[in-house]
C-alpha positions as CSV (number, residue, x, y, z in Angstrom):
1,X,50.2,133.3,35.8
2,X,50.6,132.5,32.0
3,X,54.1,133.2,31.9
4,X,54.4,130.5,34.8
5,X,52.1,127.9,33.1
6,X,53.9,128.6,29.6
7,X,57.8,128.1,32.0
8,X,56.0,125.0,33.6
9,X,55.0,123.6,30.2
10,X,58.1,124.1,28.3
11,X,60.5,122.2,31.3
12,X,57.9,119.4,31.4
13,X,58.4,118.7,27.8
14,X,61.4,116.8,28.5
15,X,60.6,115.7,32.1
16,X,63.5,113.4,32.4
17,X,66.0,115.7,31.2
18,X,64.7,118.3,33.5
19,X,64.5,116.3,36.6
20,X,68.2,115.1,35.7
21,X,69.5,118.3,35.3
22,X,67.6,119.3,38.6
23,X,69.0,116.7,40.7
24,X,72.9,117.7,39.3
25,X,72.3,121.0,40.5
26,X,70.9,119.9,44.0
27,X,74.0,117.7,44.3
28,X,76.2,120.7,43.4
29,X,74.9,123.0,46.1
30,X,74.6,119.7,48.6
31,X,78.5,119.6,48.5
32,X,78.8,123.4,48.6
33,X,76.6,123.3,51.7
34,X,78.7,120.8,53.5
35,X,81.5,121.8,52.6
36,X,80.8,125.1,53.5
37,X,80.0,123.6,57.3
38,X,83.5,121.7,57.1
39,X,85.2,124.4,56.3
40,X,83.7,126.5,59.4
41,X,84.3,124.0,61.6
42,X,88.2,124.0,60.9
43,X,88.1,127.7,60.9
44,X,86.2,128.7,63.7
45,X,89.2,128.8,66.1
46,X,90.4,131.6,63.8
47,X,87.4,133.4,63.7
48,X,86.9,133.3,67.4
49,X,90.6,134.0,69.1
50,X,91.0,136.6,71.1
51,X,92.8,140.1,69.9
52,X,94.6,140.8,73.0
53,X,95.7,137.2,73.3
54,X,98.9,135.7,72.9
55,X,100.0,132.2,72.9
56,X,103.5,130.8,74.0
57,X,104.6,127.7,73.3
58,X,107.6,125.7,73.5
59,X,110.1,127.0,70.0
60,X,110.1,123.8,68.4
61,X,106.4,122.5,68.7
62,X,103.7,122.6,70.8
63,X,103.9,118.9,71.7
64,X,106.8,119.6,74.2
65,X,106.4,121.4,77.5
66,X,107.6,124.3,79.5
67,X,108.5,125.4,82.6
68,X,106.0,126.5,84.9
69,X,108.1,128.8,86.3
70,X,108.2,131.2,83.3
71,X,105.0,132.7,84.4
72,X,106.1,134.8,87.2
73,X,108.6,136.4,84.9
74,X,106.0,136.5,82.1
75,X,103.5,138.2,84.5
76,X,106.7,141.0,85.1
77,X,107.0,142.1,81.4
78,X,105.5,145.6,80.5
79,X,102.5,145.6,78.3
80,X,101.2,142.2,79.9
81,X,97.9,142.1,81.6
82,X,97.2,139.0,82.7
83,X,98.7,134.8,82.2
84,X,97.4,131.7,82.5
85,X,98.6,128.1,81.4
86,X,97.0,124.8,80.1
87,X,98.2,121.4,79.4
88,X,96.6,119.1,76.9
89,X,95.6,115.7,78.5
90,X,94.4,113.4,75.9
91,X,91.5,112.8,77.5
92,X,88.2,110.2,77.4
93,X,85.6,108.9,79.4
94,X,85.6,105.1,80.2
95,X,86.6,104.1,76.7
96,X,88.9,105.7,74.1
97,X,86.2,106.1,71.5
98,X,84.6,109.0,74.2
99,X,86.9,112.0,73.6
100,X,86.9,114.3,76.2
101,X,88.9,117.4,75.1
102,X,90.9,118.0,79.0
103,X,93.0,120.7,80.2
104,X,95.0,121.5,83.1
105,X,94.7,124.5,83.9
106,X,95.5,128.0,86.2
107,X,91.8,127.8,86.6
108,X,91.1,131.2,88.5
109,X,93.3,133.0,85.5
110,X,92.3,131.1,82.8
111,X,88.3,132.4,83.6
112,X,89.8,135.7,83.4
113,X,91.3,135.8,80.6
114,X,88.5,133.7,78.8
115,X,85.5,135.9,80.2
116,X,83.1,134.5,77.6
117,X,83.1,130.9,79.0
118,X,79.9,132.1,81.1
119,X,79.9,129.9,84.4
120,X,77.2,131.0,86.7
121,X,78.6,132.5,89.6
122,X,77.4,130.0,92.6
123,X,79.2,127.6,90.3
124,X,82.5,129.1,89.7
125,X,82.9,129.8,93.4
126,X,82.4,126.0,93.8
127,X,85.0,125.1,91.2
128,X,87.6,127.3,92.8
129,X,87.0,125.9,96.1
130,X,87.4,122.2,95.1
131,X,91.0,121.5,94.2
132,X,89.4,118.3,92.8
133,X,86.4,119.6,91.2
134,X,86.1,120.5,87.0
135,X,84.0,122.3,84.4
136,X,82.6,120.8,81.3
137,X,80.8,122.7,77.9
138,X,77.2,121.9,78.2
139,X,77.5,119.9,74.9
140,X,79.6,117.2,76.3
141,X,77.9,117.3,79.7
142,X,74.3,116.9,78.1
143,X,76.3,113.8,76.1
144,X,77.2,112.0,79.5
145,X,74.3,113.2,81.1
146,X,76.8,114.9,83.6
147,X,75.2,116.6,86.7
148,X,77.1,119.0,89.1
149,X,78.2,117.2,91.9
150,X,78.9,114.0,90.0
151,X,82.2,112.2,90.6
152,X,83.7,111.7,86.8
153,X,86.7,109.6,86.3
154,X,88.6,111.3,83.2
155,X,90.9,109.3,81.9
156,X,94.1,109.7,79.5
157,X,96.2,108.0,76.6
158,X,99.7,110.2,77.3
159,X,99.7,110.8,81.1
160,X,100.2,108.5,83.8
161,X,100.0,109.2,87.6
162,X,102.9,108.3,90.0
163,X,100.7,105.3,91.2
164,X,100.6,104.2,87.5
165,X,97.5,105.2,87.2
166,X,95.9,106.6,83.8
167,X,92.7,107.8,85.4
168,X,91.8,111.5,87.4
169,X,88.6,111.0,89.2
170,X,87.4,114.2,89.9
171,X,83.5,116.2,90.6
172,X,81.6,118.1,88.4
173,X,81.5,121.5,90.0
174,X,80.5,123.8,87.3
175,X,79.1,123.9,83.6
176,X,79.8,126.7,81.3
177,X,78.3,127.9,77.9
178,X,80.2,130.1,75.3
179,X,78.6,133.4,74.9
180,X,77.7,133.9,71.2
181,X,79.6,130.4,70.6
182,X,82.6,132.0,71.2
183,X,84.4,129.0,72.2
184,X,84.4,125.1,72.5
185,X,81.6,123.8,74.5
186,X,82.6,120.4,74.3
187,X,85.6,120.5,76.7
188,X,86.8,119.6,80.2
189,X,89.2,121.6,82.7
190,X,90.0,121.2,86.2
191,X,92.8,122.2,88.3
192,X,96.7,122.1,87.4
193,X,97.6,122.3,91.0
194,X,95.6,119.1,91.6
195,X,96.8,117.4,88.0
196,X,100.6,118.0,88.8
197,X,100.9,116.7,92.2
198,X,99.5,113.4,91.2
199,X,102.3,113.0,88.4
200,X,105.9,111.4,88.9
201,X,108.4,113.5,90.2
202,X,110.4,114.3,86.3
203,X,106.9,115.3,84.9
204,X,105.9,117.9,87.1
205,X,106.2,122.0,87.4
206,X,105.6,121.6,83.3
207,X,102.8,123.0,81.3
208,X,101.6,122.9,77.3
209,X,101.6,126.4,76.8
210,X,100.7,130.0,78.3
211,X,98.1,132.4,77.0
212,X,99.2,136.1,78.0
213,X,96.7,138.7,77.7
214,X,98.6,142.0,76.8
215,X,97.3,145.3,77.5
216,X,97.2,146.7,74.2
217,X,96.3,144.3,71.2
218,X,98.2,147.0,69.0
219,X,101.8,146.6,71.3
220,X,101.5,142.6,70.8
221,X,103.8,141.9,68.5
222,X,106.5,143.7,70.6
223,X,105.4,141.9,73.5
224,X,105.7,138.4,71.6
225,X,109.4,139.8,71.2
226,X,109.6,140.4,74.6
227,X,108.5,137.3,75.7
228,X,110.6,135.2,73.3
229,X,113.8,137.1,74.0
230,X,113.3,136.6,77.8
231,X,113.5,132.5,77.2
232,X,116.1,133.2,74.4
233,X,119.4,131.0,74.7
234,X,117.8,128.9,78.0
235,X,117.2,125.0,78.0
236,X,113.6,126.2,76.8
237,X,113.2,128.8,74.0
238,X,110.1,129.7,73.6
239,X,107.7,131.0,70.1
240,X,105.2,133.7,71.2
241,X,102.3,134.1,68.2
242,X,98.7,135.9,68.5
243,X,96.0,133.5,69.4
244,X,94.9,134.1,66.0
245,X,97.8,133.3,64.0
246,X,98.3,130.0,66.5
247,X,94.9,129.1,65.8
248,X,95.4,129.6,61.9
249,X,98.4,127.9,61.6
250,X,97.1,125.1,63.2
251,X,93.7,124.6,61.2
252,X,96.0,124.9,57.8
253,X,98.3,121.3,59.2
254,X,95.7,119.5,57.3
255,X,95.8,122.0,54.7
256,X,94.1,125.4,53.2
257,X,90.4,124.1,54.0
258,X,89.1,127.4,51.9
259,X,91.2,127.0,48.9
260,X,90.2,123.0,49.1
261,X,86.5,123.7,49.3
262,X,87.2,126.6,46.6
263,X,88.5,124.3,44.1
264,X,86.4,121.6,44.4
265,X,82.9,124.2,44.5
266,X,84.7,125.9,41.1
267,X,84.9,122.1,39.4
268,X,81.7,121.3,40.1
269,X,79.9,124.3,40.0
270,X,81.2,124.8,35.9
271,X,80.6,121.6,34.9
272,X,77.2,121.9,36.3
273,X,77.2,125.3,34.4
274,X,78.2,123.4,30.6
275,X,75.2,120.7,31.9
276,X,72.6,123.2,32.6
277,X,73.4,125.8,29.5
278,X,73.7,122.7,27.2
279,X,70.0,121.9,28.5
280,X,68.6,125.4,27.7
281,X,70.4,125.5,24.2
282,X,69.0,122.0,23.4
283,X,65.4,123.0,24.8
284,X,65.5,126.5,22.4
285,X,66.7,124.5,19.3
286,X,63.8,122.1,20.1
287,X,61.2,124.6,20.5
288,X,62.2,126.8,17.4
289,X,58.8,126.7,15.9
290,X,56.9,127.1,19.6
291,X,59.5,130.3,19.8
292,X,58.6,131.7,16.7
293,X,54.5,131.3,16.8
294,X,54.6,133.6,20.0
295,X,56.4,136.1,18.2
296,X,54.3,135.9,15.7
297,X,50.8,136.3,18.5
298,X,52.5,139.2,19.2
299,X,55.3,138.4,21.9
300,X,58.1,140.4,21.8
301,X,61.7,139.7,21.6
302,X,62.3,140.2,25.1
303,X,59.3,138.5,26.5
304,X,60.2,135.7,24.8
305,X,63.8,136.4,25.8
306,X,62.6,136.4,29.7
307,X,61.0,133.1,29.3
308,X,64.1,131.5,28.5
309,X,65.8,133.1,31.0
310,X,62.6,131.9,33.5
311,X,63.4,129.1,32.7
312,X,67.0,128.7,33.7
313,X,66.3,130.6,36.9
314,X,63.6,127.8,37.7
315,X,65.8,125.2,37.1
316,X,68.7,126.8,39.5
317,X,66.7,128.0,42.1
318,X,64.5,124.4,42.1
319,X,68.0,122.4,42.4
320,X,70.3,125.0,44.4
321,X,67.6,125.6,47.4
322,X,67.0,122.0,47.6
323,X,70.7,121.4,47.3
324,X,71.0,123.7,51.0
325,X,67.8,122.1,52.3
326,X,69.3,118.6,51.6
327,X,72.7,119.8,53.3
328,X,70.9,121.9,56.4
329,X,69.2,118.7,57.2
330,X,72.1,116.7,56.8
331,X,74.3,119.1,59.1
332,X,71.6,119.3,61.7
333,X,71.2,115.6,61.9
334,X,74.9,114.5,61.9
335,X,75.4,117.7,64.0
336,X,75.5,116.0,67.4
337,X,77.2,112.8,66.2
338,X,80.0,114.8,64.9
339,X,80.0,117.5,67.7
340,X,82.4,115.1,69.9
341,X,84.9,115.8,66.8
342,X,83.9,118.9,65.6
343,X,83.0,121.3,67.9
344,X,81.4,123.7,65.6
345,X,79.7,122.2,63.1
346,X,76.8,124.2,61.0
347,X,75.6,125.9,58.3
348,X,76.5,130.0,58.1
349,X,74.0,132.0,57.4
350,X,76.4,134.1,55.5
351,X,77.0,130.9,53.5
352,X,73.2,130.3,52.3
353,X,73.1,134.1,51.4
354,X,76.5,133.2,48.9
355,X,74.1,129.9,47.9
356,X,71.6,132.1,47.2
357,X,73.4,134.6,45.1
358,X,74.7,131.9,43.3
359,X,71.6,130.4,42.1
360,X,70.7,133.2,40.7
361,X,74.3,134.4,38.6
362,X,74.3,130.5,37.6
363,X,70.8,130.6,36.6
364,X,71.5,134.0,34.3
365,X,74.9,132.4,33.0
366,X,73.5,129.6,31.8
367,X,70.6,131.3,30.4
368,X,72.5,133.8,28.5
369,X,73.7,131.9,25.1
370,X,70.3,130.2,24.8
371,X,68.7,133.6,25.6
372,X,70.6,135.3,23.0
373,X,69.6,132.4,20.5
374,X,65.9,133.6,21.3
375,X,66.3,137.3,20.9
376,X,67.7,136.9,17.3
377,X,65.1,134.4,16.2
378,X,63.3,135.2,12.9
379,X,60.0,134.3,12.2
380,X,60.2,133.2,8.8
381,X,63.4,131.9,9.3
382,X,62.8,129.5,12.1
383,X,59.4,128.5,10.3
384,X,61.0,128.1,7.3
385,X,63.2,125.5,9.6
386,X,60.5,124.0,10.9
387,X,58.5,123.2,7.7
């Protein structure tokens, strides 16, 4: 308990510089806690696509459509398990500012081939059965307060109907929730069958892309080749990547979130480093006497060695925990807010332990020239200083 009181004493000496230095820190690890969130939630489709999944796409970008008659032929190649399709609807609910992430989709295959969108089972029989009927992630059906058996008119910004219509009025028939969040619960599908004959006659029999399960995730890559060189030199050519590599590619459009949040941590976190070690080396040349008459009571070197380095730690631990407390808060609280954009949006676990370790190499970084200055302190020099 001395050493504490003698740690607590020598930071309260200069409380203002202390609780300065504090609050830069806490700053610090705030922007490394949300940016460590950010980062996750542009990098979660990567982290949760599918090995044995392949996605196909139209060869020049995934804005333009294919036929929906490649997936007979698709279903024929060897090494292909399974196929499905979705479309992208550009979806919201009464007014554009309510997002609703739609799909078109092969709904009995698509369940398949996405087994951890858990639906119970009373309520995926009821989907299959009702060629108008959708499912929605719990997330945006708790938003809308969404019951099964509601009638939901889903409307969209690129589709129109042959009526001229821009809205599908259809009934909520089942609700599903990722296992182990492995996937977006914040997103509508219903029926293709009942989506494409309500279009015009030149927009049907087209889809957005396919997703092809392959029977062994090591023979994918010939399969992609397969795929692509069956569709090679028609009217529509396709690009066959891993789910993975799709889901990658896409996230890095608005750039290398890691490297970004990378850089930016790096900046910060070493001119937070020059701050804090300039505050230690100012405290030790302040307390050169204080240093020496504990020597001289009989404190070792590396006593009084520690207590500079105490005192470091205390600073980065005080600053970098409430740093990731501020920023935990801060996530949970703009959490739902933001989920309508950001489907996964928290705090890692494995991130706070990173936090954590880096408290404590900051703490012994910055420590380490004052700390040195300590050890090699002379008694009757720094007297002789102080006199």
């Amino acid at each position: 308990m001395k050493y504490l009181r003698l740690v607590g004493s020598s930071l309260m000496r200069k409380k203002t510089r202390t609780i300065l230095t504090i609050g830069s820190i806490l700053i610090a690890f705030l922007m490394f806690g949300l940016l460590s969130a950010l980062e996750k939630a542009f990098t979660a489709g990567v982290d949760i696509a599918g090995q044995d999944r392949l996605l196909t796409r139209h060869k020049v970008t995934w804005v333009q459509l294919v036929p929906i008659s490649y997936y007979n032929r698709m279903l024929a190649l060897d090494g292909v398990a399974d196929v499905t399709h979705a479309t992208w609807l550009g979806g919201y609910y009464k007014e554009p500012r309510n997002v609703v992430p739609s799909f078109p989709a092969d709904l009995a295959s698509y369940l398949r081939i996405y087994p951890e969108l858990a639906i119970p089972d009373e309520q995926r029989e009821a989907l299959l059965a009702d060629r108008t009927g959708f499912a929605a992630g719990y997330v945006i059906a708790e938003r809308y307060g969404w019951q099964i058996g509601d009638r939901v008119p889903i409307r969209s910004e690129i589709w129109r109907r042959a009526d001229g219509s821009d809205t599908w009025e259809m009934t909520l028939r089942a609700i599903y929730r990722p296992k182990d969040d492995m996937g977006d619960p914040n997103a509508v599908m219903f029926h293709n069958e009942f989506f494409n004959e309500t279009l015009s006659e030149g927009a049907r029999d087209l889809v957005g892309w396919y997703i092809v399960q392959v029977e062994n995730p090591d023979e994918a890559a010939e399969v992609a080749r397969n795929i692509d060189a069956l569709f090679a030199n028609s009217p529509v050519e396709t690009k066959t990547e891993t789910e993975k590599a799709f889901a990658a590619g896409f996230a890095n459009q608005i750039g290398n979130v890691g490297a970004i949040v990378t850089g930016v941590v790096s900046a910060v976190f070493f001119t937070m480093l020059l701050v804090t070690a300039n505050t230690m080396g100012q405290s030790v040349r302040e307390r050169t006497n204080e240093l020496a008459v504990l020597k001289t009571v009989g404190f070792t070197n590396t006593r009084v060695t520690v207590l500079v380095v105490a005192e470091a730690m205390t600073i980065a631990l005080l600053g970098g925990l409430g740093g990731l407390g501020l920023a935990w808060l801060i996530i949970n609280g703009a959490g739902d807010a933001l989920r309508q954009f950001l489907p996964v949006f928290y705090l890692p676990g494995r991130d706070i332990a990173i936090g954590i370790g880096l408290m404590i190499v900051f703490g012994l970084v910055a420590a380490a020239i004052p700390a040195r200055q300590a050890l090699r302190l002379r008694i009757a020099d720094a007297l002789r200083r102080g006199a």
